[in-house]
C-alpha positions in Angstrom: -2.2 -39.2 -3.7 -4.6 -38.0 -7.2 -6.8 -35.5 -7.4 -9.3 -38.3 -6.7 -8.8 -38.3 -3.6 -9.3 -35.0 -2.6 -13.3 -35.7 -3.6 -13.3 -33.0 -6.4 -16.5 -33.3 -9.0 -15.5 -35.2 -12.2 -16.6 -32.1 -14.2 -12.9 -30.8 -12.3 -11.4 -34.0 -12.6 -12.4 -33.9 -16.3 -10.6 -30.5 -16.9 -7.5 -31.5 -14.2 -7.3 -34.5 -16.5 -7.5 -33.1 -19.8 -4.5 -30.5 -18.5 -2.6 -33.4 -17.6 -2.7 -32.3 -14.0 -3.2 -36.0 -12.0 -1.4 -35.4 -8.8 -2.0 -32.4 -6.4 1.5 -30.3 -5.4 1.8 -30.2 -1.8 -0.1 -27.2 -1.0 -2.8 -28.4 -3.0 -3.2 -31.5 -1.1 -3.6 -30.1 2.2 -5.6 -26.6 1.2 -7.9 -28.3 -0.7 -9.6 -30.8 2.0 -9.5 -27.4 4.8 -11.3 -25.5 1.8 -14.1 -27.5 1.0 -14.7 -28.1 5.2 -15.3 -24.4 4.9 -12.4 -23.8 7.1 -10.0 -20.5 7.3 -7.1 -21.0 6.3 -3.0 -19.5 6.1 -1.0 -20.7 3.4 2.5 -19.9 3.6 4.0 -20.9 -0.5 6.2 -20.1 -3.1 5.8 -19.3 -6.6 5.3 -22.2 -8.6 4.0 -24.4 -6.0 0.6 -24.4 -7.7 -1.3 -22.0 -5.0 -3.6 -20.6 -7.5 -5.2 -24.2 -7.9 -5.4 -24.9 -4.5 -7.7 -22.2 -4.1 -9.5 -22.0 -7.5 -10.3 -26.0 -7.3 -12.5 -25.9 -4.1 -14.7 -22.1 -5.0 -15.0 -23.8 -8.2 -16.6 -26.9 -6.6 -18.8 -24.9 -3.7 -19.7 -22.4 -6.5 -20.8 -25.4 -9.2 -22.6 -27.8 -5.8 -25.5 -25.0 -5.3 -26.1 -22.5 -8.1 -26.8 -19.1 -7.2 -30.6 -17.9 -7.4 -31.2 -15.2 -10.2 -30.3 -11.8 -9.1 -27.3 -13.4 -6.4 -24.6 -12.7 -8.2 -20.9 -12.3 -6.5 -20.2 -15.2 -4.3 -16.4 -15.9 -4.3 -13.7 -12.4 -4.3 -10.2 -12.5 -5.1 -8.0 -10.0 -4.6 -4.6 -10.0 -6.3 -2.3 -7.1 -5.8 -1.8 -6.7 -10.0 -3.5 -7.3 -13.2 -1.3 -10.0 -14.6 -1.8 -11.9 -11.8 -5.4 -11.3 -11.9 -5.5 -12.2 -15.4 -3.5 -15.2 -14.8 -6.0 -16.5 -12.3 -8.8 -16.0 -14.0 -6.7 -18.4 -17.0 -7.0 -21.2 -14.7 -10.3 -20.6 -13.1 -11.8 -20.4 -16.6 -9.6 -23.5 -17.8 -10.8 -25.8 -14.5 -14.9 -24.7 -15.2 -15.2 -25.9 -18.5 -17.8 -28.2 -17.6 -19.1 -26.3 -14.9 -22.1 -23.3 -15.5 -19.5 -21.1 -13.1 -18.6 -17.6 -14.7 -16.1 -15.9 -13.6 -14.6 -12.3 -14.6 -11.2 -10.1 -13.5 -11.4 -6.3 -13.1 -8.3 -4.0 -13.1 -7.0 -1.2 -13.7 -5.8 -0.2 -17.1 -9.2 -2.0 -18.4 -11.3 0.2 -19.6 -14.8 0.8 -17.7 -17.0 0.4 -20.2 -15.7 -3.4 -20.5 -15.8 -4.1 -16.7 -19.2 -2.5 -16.5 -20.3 -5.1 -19.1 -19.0 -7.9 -17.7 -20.5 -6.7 -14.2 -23.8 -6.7 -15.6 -23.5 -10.4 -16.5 -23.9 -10.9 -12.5 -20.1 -13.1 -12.1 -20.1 -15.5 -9.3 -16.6 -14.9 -9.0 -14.9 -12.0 -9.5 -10.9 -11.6 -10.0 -9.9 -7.9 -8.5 -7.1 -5.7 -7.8 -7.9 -3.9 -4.5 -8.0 -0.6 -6.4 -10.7 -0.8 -8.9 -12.6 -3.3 -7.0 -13.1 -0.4 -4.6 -14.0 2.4 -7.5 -17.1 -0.6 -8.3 -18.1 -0.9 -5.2 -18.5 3.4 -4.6 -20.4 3.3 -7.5 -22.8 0.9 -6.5 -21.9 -1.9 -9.5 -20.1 -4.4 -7.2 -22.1 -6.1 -4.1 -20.6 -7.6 -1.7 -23.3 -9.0 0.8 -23.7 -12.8 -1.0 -19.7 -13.1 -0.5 -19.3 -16.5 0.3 -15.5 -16.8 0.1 -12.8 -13.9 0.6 -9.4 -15.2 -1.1 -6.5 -12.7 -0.5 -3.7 -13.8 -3.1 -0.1 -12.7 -2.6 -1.1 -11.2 0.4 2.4 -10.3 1.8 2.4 -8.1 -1.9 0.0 -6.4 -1.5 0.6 -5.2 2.0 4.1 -4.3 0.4 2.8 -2.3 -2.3 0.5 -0.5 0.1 -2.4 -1.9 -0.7 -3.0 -2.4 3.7 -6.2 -0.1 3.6 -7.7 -1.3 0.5 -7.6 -4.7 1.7 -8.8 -3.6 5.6 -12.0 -1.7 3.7 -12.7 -4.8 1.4 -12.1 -7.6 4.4 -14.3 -5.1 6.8 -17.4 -4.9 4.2 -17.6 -9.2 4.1 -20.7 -10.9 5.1 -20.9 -12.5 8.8 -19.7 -16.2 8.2 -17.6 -15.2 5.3 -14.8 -18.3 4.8 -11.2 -16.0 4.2 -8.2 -17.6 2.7 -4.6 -15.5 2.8 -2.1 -16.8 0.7 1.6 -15.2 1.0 5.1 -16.4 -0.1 6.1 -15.6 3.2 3.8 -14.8 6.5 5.5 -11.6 8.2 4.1 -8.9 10.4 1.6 -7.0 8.5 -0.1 -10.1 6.8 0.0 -11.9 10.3 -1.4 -8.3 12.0 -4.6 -8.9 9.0 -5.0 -12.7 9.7 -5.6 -11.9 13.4 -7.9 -9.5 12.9 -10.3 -10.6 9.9 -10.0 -14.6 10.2 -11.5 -16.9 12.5 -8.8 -19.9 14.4 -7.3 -20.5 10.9 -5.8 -23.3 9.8 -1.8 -23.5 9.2 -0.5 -24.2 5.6 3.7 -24.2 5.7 5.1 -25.4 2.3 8.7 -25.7 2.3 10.9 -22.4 1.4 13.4 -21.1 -1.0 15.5 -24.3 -2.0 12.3 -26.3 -3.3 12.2 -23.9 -6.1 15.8 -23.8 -7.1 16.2 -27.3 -7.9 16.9 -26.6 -11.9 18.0 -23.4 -12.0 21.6 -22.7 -11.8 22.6 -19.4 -9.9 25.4 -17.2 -10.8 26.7 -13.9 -9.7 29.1 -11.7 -11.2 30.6 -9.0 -9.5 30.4 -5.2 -10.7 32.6 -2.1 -9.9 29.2 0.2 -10.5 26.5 0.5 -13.0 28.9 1.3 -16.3 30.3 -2.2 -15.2 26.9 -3.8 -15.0 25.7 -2.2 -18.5 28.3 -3.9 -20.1 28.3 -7.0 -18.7 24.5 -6.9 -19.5 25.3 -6.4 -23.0 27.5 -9.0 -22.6 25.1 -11.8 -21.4 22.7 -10.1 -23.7 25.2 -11.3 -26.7 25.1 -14.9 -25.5 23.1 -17.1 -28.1 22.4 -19.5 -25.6 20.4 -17.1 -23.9 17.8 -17.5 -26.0 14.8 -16.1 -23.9 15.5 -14.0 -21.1 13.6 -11.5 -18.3 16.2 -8.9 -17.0 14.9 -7.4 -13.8 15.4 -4.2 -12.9 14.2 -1.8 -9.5 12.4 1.0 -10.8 10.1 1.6 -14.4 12.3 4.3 -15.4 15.4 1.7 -15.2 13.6 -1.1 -17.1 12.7 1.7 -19.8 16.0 2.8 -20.5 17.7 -0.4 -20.3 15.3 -1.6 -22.8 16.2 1.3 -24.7 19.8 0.8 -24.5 19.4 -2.8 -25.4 17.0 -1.9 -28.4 20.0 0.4 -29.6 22.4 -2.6 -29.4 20.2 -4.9 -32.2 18.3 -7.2 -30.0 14.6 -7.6 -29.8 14.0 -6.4 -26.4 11.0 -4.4 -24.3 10.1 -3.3 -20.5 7.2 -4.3 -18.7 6.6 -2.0 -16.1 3.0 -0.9 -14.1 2.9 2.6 -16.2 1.9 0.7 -19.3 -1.3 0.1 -20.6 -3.0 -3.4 -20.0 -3.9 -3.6 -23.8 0.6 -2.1 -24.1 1.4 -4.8 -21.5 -0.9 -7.9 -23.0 0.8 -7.1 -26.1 4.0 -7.1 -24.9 3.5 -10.2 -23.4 2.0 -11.8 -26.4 5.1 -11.0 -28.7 7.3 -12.7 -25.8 5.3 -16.1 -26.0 5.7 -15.8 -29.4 9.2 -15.3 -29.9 9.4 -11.9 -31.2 10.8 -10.3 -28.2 13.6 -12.1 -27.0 14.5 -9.9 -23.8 12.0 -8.6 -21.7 12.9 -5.9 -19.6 10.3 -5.8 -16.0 9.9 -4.5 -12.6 9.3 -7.0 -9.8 5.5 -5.5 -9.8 4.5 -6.0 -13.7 7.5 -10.0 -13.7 4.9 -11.6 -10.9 2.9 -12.7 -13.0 4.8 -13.5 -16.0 4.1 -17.0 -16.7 5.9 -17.6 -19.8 7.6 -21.2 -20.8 10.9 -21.7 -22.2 12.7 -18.7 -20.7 16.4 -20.1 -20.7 17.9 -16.9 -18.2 16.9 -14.7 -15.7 19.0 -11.7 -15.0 19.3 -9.3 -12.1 20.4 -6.4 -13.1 19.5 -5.1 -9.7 18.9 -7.1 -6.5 15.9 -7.4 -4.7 15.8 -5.9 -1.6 13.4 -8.3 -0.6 14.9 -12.2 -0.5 11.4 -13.9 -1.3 11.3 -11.4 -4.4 14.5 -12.9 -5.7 13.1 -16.2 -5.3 9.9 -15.1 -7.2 12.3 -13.5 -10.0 14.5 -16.7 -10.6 11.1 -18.6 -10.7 10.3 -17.5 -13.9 13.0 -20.0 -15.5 13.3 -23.4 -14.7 9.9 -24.4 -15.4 8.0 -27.3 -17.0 10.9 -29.3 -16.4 13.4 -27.4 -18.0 16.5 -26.1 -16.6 17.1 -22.4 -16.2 20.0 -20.4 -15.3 19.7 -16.9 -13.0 22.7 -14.8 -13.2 22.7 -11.8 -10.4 24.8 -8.7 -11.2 25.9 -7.1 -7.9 28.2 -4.2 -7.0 29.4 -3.1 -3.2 26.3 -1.4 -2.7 23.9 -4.5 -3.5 26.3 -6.5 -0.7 23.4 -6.2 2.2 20.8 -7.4 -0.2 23.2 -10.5 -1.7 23.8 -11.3 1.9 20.1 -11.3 2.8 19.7 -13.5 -0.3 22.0 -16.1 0.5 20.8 -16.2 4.1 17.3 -17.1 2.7 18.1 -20.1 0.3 20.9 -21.4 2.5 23.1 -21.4 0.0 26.3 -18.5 -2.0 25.9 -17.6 -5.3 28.6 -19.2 -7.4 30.7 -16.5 -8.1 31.4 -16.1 -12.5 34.0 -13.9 -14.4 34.0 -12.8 -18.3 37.4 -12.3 -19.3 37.9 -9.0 -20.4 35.2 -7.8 -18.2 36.7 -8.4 -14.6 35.6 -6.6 -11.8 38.8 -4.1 -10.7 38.1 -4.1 -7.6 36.3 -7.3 -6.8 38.0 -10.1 -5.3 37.9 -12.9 -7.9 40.2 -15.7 -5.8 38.9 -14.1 -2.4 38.0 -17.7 -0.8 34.5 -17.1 -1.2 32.7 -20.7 -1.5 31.0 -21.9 -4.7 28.4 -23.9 -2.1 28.7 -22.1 0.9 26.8 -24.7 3.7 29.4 -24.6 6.6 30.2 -22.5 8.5 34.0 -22.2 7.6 32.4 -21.4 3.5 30.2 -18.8 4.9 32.9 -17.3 7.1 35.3 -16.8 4.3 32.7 -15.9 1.6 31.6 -12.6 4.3 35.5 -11.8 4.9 36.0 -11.9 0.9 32.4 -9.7 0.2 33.9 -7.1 3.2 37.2 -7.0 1.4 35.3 -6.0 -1.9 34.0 -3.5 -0.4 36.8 -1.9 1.2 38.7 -2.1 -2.0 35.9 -0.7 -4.1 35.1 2.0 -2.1 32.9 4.4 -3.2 34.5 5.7 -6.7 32.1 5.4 -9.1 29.2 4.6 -7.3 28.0 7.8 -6.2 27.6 9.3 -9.6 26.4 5.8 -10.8 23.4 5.4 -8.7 22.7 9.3 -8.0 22.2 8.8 -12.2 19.6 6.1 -11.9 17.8 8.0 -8.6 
């Protein structure tokens, strides 16, 4: 299948072309058709399984096959729970128009008003939002919602998670009768299911394929860790590697990725954190100087890396687990791309065991299991039986009998004062 045959304008086909884009991903090829019948639809996809296009493509079309009458204004809304992501989106939706008379605009927060009141004024007929500011437009009168055409709720389970659930209900509430919705999530739990049932009409079913599909290039690794002094040197220690020669270390909280970034800074290495209490102007700087090679670590938080779409990043490393398993999937996702291998190295001590196990539950697979000599874990279990594939049942058996016996042999010293430190 081309993009041909999905019936797309050759003004898109032009720009799909010119991108090198010929051949629709799999959630492309069966969103796109559902989107242009003006159907509802649930799409159920990964990171990097070109969602964004599959939704972009077809509002581009309907928004380019009848142009608005003067004074219309808004008639496609996506909401996107943060501003790289928004940013991101509005990349390709500017990239795919280039021969269409479609403008389109993001609004954030971090942006200064005075900018988004401008680019209000030009009368957008699609608008790129986080939930947040969207809603300060609308109280203000600058933001109209009645011409809506097409409600698009990007990285829906996200925004639920980040507690975005009311912002979204008062936004999905204020559409049109007739609206078309389309709810995009890496994974379709309870609260985004609980919305679908209550703002969309019979949707249509979009499954793409799980964890695995993402992983084929990327090369997982754990190492295990007594506490955090443990994991701050073994950081340093990756950190040191030349091959590593473009990396995103994740970490749970802002104040974590600023002070490891610190701590990194202090070591010689051109590092900084990307976190959701910077600026935008401090954050598309930061990301700027990564593209271009001047920072060489990146330090984020799973809020400010979902966005991150940066090329030629050769590791990713956990300093802390995800405690959700689709997040860790989202974070090693950032390497491996275009082609290119990647490798994702977790760091994980007895308290991140529940979260590794979740992990490795998701993508059907263990993490192969790595040791730097000089820097072994006292009491890990290095030769503890654990498998380096982990499929059957036997592997998985023995790997959960060798993660218990970490545990009991770790124990709690160190670890209190350790994370009670980073609390």
């Amino acid at each position: 299948m081309t993009f041909d045959d999905l019936h797309l304008t050759q003004p898109i086909l032009k720009a799909l072309s010119q991108c090198g884009h010929h051949t629709p991903t799999p959630v492309q090829a069966q969103a796109i058709p559902k989107i242009l019948a003006g159907r509802d639809i649930i799409a159920s996809a990964n990171t990097g399984t070109g969602k964004t296009a599959a939704f972009v493509l077809p509002i581009l079309q309907r928004l380019s096959a009848a142009q608005s009458p003067p004074g219309k204004g808004l008639r496609a809304l996506v909401l996107t729970p943060t501003r790289e992501l928004a940013t991101q989106i509005l990349q390709e939706a500017r990239t795919y128009s280039r021969y269409l008379k479609v403008h389109s605009i993001a609004i954030y927060g971090g942006m200064p008003f005075g900018d988004q009141i401008r680019a209000l004024s030009q009368l957008p007929a699609m608008i790129i939002a986080t939930p947040g500011r969207l809603i300060d437009h609308i109280w203000r009168g600058r933001i109209d919602l009645s011409n809506v055409e097409i409600l698009v709720l990007d990285e829906a389970d996200r925004m639920l998670d980040m507690g975005f659930i009311n912002d979204v209900e008062f936004i999905s509430e204020a559409m049109p009768e007739g609206c078309q919705t389309l709810l995009f999530a890496a994974t379709m739990g309870e609260a985004p299911t609980r919305l679908a049932r209550k703002f969309m009409k019979n949707p249509d079913r979009i499954e793409i394929a799980q964890g695995k599909m993402t992983l084929d290039k990327i090369e997982q690794r754990l190492h295990l860790a007594d506490g955090l002094q443990h994991k701050n040197r073994l950081l340093r220690h990756l950190c040191a590697d030349t091959n590593v020669t473009r990396a995103i270390v994740f970490s749970a909280t802002k104040r974590d990725a600023d002070s490891l970034a610190r701590e990194l800074g202090a070591q010689g290495y051109p590092v900084a954190a990307l976190h959701g209490d910077m600026t935008q102007s401090a954050r598309n700087r930061t990301m700027e100087n990564m593209k271009r090679g001047k920072i060489r670590i990146l330090v984020a938080t799973d809020v400010a890396g979902r966005g991150i779409d940066i090329t030629g990043v050769s590791h990713v490393i956990n300093f802390d687990l995800p405690r959700c398993a689709e997040d860790y999937v989202n974070r090693i996702g950032r390497t491996g791309r275009a082609e290119e291998s990647g490798i994702a190295i977790s760091l994980a001590s007895r308290a991140d065991l529940p979260y590794l196990d979740r992990i490795e539950r998701y993508i059907g697979q263990n993490l192969t299991i790595h040791v730097i000599p000089g820097l072994e874990p006292v009491h890990g279990l290095i030769n503890s039986g654990r498998s380096k594939a982990g499929h059957n049942g036997a592997d998985k058996k023995r790997a959960a009998s060798g993660r218990q016996a970490f545990g009991r042999r770790q124990g709690t010293r160190g670890l209190a004062g350790a994370r009670s430190a980073r609390s």
